[in-house]
N, C-alpha and C positions, 0 to 999 in steps of 0.2 A: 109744695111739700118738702123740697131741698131744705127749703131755708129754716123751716120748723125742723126737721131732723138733724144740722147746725146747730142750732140753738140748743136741742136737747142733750146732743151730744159734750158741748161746752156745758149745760150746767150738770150732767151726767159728773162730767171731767171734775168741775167746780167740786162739786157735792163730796164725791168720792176721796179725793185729794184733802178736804176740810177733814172728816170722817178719820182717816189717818192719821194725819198731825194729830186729832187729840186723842187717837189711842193710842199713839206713843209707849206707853208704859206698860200696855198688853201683847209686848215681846215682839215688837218689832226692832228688830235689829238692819242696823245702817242707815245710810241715806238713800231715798225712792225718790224720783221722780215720776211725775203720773204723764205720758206724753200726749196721749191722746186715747178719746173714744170712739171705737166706730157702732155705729148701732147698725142691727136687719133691717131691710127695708119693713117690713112686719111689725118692729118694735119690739120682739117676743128676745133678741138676746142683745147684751151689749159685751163689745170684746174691749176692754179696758188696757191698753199698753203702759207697761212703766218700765224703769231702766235702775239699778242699783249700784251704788258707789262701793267700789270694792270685788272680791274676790266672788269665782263661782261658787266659794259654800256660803258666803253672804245672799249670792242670787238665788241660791237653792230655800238658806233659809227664809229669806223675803218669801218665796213662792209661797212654803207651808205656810206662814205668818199672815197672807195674806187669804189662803182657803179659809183658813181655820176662823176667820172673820165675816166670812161672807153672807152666814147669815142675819148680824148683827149688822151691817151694812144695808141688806136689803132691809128690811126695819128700819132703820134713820132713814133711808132714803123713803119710804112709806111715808114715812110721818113728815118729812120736810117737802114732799114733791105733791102737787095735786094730780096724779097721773092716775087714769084708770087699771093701768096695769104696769108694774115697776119689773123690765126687764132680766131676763135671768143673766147675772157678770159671771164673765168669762177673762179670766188673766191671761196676760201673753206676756212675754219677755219680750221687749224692744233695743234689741242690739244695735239700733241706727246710732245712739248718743257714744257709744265705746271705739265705734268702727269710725264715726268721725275722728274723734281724739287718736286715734290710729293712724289717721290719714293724715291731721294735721301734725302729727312728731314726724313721719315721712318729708312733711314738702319743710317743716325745721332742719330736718336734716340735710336734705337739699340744698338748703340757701345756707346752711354752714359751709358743707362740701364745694361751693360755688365761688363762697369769697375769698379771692386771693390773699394767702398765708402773710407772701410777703409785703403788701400794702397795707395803709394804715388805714383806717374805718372813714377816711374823706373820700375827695371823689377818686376815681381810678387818674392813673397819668398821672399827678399832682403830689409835690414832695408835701411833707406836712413840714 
């Protein structure tokens, strides 16, 4: 059963992610990435995670952008999925991809802060 709810959840991921890109022009605003889907064990909801390039009124208006879709979503997926029942989506904001890029400017900073001012970019000890 793992491996089947895997699978669903990837072409869940797939479907939805497709579904996007070509509604593009029905007000979605920014760049989304779709990161992952977790489905109920039941099948009955699926939590869709994505992440948005840009400011939180960018993330705010993703959010509506993306209700205001959703039931035009379940419909393609209807029609594209052979599923006896097509789960009800659930959006979440996935702050993991922001909070990296957070962490990685930290350990940037670090290894600036680290390298001696007054050596030259060879090895330590060594005149250039």
């Amino acid at each position: 059963m793992h491996e089947r709810m895997a699978r669903l959840e990837e072409l869940l991921l797939r479907e939805i992610a497709e579904f996007v890109a070509k509604s593009r022009g029905g007000g979605i605003p920014g760049i989304i990435t779709f990161t992952r889907v977790i489905l109920d064990k039941d099948l009955q909801a699926a939590r869709v995670f994505y992440s948005v390039l840009g400011s939180s009124l960018a993330q705010e208006e993703m959010e509506h952008a993306l209700m205001g879709m959703r039931r035009a979503m379940v419909a393609h997926l209807r029609k594209r999925l052979h599923l006896k029942r097509i789960p009800s989506i659930l959006f979440r904001f996935d702050a993991s991809p922001a909070h990296a890029a957070g962490v990685e400017t930290i350990f940037e900073k670090i290894r600036t802060e680290e390298k001696p001012h007054d050596q030259p970019d060879g090895e330590p000890g060594t005149a250039a």
